[in-house]
C-alpha positions in Angstrom: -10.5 -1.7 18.8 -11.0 -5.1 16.8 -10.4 -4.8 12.9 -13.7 -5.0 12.3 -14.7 -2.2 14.3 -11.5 -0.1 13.1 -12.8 -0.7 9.1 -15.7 0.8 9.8 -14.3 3.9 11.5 -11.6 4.3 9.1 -14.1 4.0 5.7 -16.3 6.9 7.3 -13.5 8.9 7.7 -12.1 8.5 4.3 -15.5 8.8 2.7 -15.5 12.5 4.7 -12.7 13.5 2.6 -12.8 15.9 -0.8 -10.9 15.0 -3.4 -8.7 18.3 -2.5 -8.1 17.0 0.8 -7.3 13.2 -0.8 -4.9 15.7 -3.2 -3.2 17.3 -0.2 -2.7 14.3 2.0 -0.9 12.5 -0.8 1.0 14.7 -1.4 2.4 15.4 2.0 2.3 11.4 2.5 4.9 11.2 -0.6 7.2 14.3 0.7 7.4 12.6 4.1 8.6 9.0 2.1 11.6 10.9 0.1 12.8 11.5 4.4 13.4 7.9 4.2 16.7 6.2 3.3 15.3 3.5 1.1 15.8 5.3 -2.8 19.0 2.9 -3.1 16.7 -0.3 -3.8 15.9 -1.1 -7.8 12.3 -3.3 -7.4 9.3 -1.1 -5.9 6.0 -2.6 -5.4 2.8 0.0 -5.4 -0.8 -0.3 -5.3 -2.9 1.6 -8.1 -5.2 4.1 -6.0 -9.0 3.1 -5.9 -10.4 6.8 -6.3 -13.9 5.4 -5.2 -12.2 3.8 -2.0 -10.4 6.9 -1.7 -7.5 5.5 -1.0 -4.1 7.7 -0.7 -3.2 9.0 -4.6 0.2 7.2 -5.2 0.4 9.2 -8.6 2.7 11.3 -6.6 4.8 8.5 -5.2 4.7 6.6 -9.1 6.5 10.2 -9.7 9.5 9.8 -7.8 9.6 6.2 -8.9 10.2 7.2 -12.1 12.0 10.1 -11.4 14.5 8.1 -10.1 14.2 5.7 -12.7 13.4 2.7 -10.3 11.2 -0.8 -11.3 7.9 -0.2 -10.9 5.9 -3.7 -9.6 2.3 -3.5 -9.9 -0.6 -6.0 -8.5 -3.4 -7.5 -10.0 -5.7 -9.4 -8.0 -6.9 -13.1 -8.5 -10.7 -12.9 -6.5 -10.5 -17.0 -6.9 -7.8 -17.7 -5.5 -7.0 -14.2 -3.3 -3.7 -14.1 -4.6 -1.9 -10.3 -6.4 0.5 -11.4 -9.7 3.1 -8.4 -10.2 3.7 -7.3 -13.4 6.6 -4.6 -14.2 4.8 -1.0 -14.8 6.5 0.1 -18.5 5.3 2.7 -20.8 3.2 -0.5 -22.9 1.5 -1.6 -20.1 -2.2 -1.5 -20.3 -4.3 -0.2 -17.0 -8.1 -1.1 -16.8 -10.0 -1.6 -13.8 -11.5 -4.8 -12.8 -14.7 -5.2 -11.2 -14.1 -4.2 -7.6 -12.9 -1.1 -9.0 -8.9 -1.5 -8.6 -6.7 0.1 -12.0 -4.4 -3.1 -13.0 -2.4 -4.1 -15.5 -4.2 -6.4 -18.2 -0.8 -9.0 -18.5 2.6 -7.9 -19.2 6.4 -8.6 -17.4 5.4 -10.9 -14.4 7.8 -9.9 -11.7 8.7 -12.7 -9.0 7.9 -12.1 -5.3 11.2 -12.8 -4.5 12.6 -9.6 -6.2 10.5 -6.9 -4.5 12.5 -5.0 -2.2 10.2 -2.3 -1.3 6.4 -2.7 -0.9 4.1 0.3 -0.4 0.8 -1.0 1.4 -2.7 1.0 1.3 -4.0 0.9 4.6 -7.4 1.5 6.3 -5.5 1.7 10.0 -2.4 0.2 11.9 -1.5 1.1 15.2 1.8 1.6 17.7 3.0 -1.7 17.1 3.1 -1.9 13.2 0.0 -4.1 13.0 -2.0 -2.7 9.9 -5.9 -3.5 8.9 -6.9 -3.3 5.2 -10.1 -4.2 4.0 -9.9 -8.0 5.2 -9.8 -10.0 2.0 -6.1 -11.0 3.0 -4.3 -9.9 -0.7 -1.4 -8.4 0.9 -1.4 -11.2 3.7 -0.7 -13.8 1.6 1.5 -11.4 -0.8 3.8 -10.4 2.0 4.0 -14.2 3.3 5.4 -15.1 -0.1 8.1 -11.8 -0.2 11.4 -12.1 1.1 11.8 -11.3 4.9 14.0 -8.3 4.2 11.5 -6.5 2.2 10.8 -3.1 3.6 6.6 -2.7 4.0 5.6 0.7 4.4 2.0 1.8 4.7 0.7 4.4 3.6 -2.2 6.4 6.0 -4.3 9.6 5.8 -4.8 8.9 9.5 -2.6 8.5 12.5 -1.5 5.6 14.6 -4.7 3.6 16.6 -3.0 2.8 20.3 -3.7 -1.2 19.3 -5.7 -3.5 17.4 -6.7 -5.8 19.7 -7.5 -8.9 17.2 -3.7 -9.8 15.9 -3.3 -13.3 14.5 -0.3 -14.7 15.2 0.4 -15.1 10.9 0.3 -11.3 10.8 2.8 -9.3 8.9 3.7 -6.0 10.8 4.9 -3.1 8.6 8.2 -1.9 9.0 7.2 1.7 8.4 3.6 3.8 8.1 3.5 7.2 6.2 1.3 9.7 7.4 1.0 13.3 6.4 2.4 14.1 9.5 4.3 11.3 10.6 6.8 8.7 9.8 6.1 5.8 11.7 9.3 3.1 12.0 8.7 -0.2 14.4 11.3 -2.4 15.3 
């Protein structure tokens, strides 16, 4: 399937989810990322959960961040210029959502790109390969251009692998890993 086409499937199926549901699959989603061998890092990069998107609850992940006492980075989006500044999530920091929507911080400890080690990506699909498909306004594209190669990308997913996505550009950022309820995804 093309993104396009994949965007539309995926939103349907989100929107078919209760919030219970939403509840469970997060919670499973984070359980299956404390499998991973990647709590030794110090700067971890999360999205804010749009809860009209219905996007995967990373209350539960933010949890474990802070259980074990790890930086918390944090996006806020730039619609002029399509770019995400990360500020460091601290007990002061203000959350209020913008227009679209998204919970971010109002200003606080810009964190540089170069720092981020870890980098948990909402997702609408992905597929065998690693290749992911958000909602096509290219944030994390030109996020994850700007990160250091090393950084470990990990998306998150209600929903299981697609075969392929047939539309890849060649500037395309695969993931390194994709969390699923069910499944932990790794590509090579």
């Amino acid at each position: 399937m093309t993104k396009k086409e994949l965007r539309k499937k995926y939103k349907i199926l989100r929107n078919n989810l209760s919030i219970e549901n939403i509840d469970d699959l997060s919670i499973s989603i984070a359980n299956q990322l404390l499998k991973l061998s990647i709590w030794e890092h110090t700067f971890y990069h999360i999205f804010l959960s749009i809860e009209e998107q219905k996007e995967v609850n990373t209350d539960y992940i933010l949890n474990i961040l802070s259980g074990k006492d790890k930086n918390i980075v944090i996006p806020k989006s730039d619609f002029k210029t399509g770019d995400l500044t990360n500020y460091l999530l601290t007990d002061n920091t203000v959350i209020k959502k913008n227009d679209y929507n998204i919970p971010e911080p109002i200003d606080g400890i810009e964190i540089s790109n170069d720092k981020i080690e870890i980098i948990f990506i909402p997702l609408l699909a992905f597929d065998k390969s690693g290749n992911r498909v958000g909602y096509g306004k290219g944030f994390y594209d030109r996020f994850l251009a700007n990160c250091k190669p090393e950084a470990i990308k990990i998306g998150l997913s209600f929903f299981e692998s697609e075969e392929i996505i047939f539309d890849i550009f060649e500037n395309d950022i695969k993931l390194n890993y994709s969390i699923t309820p069910k499944h932990i995804y790794k590509f090579v």
